[in-house]
C-alpha positions as CSV (number, residue, x, y, z in Angstrom):
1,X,39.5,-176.2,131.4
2,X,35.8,-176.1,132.9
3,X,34.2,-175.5,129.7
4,X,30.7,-177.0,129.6
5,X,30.3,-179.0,126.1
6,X,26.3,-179.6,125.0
7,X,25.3,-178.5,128.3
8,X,26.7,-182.2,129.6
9,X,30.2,-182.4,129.5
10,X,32.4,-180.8,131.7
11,X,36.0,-180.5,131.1
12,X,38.8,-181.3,133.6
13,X,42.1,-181.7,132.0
14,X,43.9,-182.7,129.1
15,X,45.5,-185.7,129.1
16,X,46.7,-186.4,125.5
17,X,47.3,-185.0,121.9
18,X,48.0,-186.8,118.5
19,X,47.8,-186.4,115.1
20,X,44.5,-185.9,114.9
21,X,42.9,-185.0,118.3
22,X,43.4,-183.8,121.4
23,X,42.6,-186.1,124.7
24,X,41.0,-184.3,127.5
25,X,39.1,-185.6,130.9
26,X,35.9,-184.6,131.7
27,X,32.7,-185.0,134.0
28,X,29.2,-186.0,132.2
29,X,27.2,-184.0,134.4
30,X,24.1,-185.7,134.8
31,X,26.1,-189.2,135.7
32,X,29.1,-187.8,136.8
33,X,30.3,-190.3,135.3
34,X,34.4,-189.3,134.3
35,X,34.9,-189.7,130.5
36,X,37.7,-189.5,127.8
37,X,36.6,-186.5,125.0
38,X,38.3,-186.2,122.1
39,X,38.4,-183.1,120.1
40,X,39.7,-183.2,116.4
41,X,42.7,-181.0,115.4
42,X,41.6,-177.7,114.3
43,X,43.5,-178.3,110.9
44,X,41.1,-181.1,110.1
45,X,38.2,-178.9,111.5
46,X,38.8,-176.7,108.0
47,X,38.0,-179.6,106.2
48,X,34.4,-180.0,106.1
49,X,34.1,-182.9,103.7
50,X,36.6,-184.6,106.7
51,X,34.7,-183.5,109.4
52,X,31.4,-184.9,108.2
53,X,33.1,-187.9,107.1
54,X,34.5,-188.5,110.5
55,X,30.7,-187.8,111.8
56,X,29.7,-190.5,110.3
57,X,32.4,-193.2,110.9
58,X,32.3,-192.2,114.6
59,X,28.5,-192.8,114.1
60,X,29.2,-196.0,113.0
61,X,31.4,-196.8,115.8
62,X,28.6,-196.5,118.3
63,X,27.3,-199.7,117.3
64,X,30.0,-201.7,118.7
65,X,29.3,-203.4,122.5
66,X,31.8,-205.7,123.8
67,X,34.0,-205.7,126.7
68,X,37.4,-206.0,124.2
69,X,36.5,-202.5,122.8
70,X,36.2,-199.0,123.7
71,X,32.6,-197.6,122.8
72,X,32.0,-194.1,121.4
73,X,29.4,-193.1,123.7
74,X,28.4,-189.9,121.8
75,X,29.3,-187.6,118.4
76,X,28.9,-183.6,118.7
77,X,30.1,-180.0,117.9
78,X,31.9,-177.6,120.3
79,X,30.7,-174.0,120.0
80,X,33.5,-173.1,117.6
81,X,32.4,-176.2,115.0
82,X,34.6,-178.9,116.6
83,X,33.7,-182.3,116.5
84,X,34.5,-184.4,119.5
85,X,33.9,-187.8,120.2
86,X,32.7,-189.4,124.1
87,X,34.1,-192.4,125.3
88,X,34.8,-193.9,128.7
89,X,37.5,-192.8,130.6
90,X,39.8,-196.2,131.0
91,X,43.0,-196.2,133.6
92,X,45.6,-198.2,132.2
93,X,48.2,-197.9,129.7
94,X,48.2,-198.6,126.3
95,X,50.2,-201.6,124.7
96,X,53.0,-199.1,123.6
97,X,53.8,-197.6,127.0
98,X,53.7,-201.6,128.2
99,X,56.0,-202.6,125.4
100,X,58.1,-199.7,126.3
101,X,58.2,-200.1,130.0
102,X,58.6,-204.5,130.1
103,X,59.8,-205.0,126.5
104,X,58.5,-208.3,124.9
105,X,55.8,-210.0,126.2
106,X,56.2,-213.7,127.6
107,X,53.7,-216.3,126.1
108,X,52.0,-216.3,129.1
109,X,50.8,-213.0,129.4
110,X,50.5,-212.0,126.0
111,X,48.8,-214.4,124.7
112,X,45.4,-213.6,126.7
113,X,45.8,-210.0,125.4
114,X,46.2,-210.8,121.8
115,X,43.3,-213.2,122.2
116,X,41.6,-210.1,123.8
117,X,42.3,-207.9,120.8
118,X,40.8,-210.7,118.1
119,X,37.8,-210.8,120.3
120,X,37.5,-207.1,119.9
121,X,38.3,-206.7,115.9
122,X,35.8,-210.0,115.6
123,X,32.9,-208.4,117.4
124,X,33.7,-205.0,115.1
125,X,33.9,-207.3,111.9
126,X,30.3,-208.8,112.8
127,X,28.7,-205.7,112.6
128,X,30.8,-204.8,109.1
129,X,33.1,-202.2,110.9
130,X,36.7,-201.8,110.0
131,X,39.7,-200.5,112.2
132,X,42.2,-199.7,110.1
133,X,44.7,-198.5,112.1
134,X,45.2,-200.8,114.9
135,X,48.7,-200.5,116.4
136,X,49.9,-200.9,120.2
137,X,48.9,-196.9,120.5
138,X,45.4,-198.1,120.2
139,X,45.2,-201.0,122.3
140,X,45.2,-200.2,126.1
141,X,45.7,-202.2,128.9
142,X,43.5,-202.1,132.4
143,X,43.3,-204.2,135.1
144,X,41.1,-207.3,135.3
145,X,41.6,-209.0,139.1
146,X,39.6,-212.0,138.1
147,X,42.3,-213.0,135.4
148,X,45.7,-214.5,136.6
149,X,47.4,-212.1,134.1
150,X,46.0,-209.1,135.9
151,X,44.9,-206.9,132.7
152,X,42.7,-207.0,129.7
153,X,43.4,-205.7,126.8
154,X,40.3,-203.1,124.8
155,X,40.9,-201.5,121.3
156,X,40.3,-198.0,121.5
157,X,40.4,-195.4,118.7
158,X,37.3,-196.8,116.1
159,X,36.4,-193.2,115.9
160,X,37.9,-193.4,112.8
161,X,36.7,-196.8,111.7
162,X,34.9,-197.8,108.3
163,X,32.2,-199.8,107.1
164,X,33.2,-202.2,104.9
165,X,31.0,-201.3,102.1
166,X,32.8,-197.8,101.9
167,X,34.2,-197.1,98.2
168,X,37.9,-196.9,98.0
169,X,38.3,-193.1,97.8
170,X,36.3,-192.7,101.2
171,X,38.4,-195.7,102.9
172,X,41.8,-194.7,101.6
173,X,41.3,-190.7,102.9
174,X,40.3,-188.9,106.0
175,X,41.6,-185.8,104.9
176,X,42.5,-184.2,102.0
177,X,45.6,-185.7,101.4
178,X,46.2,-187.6,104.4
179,X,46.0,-191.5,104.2
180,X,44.4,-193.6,107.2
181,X,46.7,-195.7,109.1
182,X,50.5,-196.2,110.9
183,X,53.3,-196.7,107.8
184,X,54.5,-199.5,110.4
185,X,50.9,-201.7,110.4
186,X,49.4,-200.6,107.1
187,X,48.5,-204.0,105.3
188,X,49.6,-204.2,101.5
189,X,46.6,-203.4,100.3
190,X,45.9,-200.4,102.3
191,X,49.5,-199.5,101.3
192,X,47.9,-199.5,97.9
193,X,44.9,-198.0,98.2
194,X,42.7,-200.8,97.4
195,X,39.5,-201.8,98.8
196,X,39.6,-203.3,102.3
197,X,37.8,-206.2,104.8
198,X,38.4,-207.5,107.5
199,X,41.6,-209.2,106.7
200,X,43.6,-205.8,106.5
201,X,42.4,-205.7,110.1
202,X,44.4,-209.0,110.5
203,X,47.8,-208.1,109.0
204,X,47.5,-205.6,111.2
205,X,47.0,-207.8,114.2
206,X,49.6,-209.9,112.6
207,X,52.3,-206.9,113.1
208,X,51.1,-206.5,116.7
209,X,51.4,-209.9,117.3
210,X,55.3,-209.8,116.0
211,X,56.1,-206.7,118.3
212,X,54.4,-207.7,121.0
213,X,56.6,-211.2,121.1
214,X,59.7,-210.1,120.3
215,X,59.2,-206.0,121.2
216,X,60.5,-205.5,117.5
217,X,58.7,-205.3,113.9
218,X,58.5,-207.6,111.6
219,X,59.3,-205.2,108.5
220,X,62.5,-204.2,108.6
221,X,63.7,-200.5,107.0
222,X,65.3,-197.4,108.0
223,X,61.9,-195.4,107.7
224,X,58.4,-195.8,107.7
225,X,58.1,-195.5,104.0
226,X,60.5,-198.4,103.7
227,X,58.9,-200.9,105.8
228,X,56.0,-200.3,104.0
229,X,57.6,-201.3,100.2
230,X,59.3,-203.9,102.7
231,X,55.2,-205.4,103.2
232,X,55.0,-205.1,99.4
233,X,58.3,-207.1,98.1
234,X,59.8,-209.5,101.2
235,X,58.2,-211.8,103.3
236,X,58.1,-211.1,107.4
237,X,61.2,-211.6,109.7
238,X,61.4,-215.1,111.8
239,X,60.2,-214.5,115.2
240,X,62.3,-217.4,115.9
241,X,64.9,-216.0,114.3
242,X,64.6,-213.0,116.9
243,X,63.3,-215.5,119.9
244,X,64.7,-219.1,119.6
245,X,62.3,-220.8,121.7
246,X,59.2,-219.6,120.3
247,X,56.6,-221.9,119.6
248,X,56.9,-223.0,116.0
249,X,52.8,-223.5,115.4
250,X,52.1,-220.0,116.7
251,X,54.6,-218.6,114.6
252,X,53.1,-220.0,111.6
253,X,49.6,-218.9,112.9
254,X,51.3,-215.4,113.3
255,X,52.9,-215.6,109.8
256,X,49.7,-216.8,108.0
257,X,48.4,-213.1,109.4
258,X,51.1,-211.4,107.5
259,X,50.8,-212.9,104.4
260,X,51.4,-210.4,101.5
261,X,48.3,-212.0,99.9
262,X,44.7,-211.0,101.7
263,X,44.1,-214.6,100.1
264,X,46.3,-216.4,101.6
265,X,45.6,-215.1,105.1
266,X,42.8,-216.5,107.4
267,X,39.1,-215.3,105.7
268,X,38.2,-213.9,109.2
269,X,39.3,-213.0,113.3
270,X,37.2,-215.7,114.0
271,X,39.7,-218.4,111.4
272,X,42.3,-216.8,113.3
273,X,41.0,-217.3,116.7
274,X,40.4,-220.9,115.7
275,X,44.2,-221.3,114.5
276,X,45.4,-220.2,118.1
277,X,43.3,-222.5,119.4
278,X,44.5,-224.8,116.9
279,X,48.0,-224.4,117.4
280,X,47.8,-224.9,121.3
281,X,48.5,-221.5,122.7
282,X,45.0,-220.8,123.8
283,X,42.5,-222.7,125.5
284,X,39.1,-223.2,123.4
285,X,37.0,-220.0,123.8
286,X,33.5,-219.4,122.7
287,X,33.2,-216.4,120.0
């Protein structure tokens, strides 16, 4: 705490650790602007093939510039060789923590947030930028008066994102050893370590969809590991079958997303976005 990054950055506090990083708050000093900065875990740090391939996904990432997604605002190197990314500092709650604290979402409200989360993963796709690994962890919640819901929902965490002409080594691995992505929202193909666009980004939205509907997955298996042969060999659960009034067209719309087949999924967000519209859960909305 108070350690001065770059000459810019101020750290406050830490507010969260994963997998791969740790969370902290701190003070841009020129701004004072309060931002989120995350360090990588010193265990990837050893890796320097990882660190400079995360260098330049992150780099990537600072293309993106749309209110449905969190922006990595810079890329540097603490003192000790640590990269760490910038973003802004948001106050909300991620989709987990809201799934955990209200359970299922009604139509109502979660609707406008999963059309908030296409918006996102479009405007990324535009620009030839993959998630791949959205999951309610990465999708926070803040508040947004001028909507009747109260919230809007912004995809965080394309730090670790991809461009889409990336060879499959490079988008299968972050790490030595380590594949990208949850076990639970992996598509097929990235189960398989096969080249990805922009509809692996959609199964993955598919799999949010189901949870955030019904507050359960879609895949069904007593581990990680076996959902993901699940994804591979059985066709999704019935939301309906979990939720008897659901709507039947956005179930199929939802479904279609989940398709074990890229090809038989929509081509793009934007296909998909037009399907909700389509099947009369959302009002027409410009891309």
């Amino acid at each position: 705490m108070g350690q001065v990054l770059v000459e810019r950055f101020e750290v406050l506090q830490r507010v969260g650790e994963g997998g791969m990083a740790i969370v902290y708050q701190a003070r841009e000093r020129d701004t004072d602007a309060v931002r989120a900065l995350k360090v990588l875990a010193p265990r990837l740090a050893d890796d320097e093939k990882a660190v400079e391939r995360l260098r330049r996904e992150a780099q990537l990432a600072m293309q993106l510039d749309h209110p449905n997604v969190c922006p990595i605002l810079f890329v540097g190197e603490t003192a000790e060789g640590f990269l760490f990314l910038v973003m802004p500092f948001l106050k909300g709650q991620s989709l987990a923590e809201a799934l955990d604290a209200r359970g299922a979402f009604d139509l109502s409200t979660g609707v406008p947030l999963l059309v908030d989360v296409a918006h996102g993963l479009a405007h990324a796709h535009r620009v030839h930028i993959l998630h791949r690994d959205l999951k309610p962890e990465n999708v926070m919640l803040i508040a947004a008066p001028e909507r009747p819901t109260g919230e809007r929902a912004v995809v965080m965490d394309f730090g670790l994102a991809k461009h889409m002409a990336a060879t499959a080594e490079l988008q299968k691995l972050t790490a030595t050893g380590i594949v990208l992505g949850t076990p639970e929202f992996m598509s097929p193909e990235q189960v398989r370590g096969d080249l990805l666009d922009e509809r692996s980004d959609l199964f993955a939205l598919g799999v949010l969809a189901f949870e955030l509907f019904t507050g359960e997955l879609p895949f069904q298996g007593r581990t990680p590991q076996d959902q993901m042969i699940a994804r591979l060999t059985k066709a999704p659960r019935d939301i309906r079958s979990i939720k008897p009034g659901f709507p039947p067209a956005l179930e199929a719309v939802i479904r279609t997303a989940l398709a074990t087949d890229p090809n038989d999924r929509y081509p793009s967000m934007a296909a998909f976005l037009s399907a909700l519209e389509r099947s009369g859960a959302v009002p027409s909305r410009s891309l």
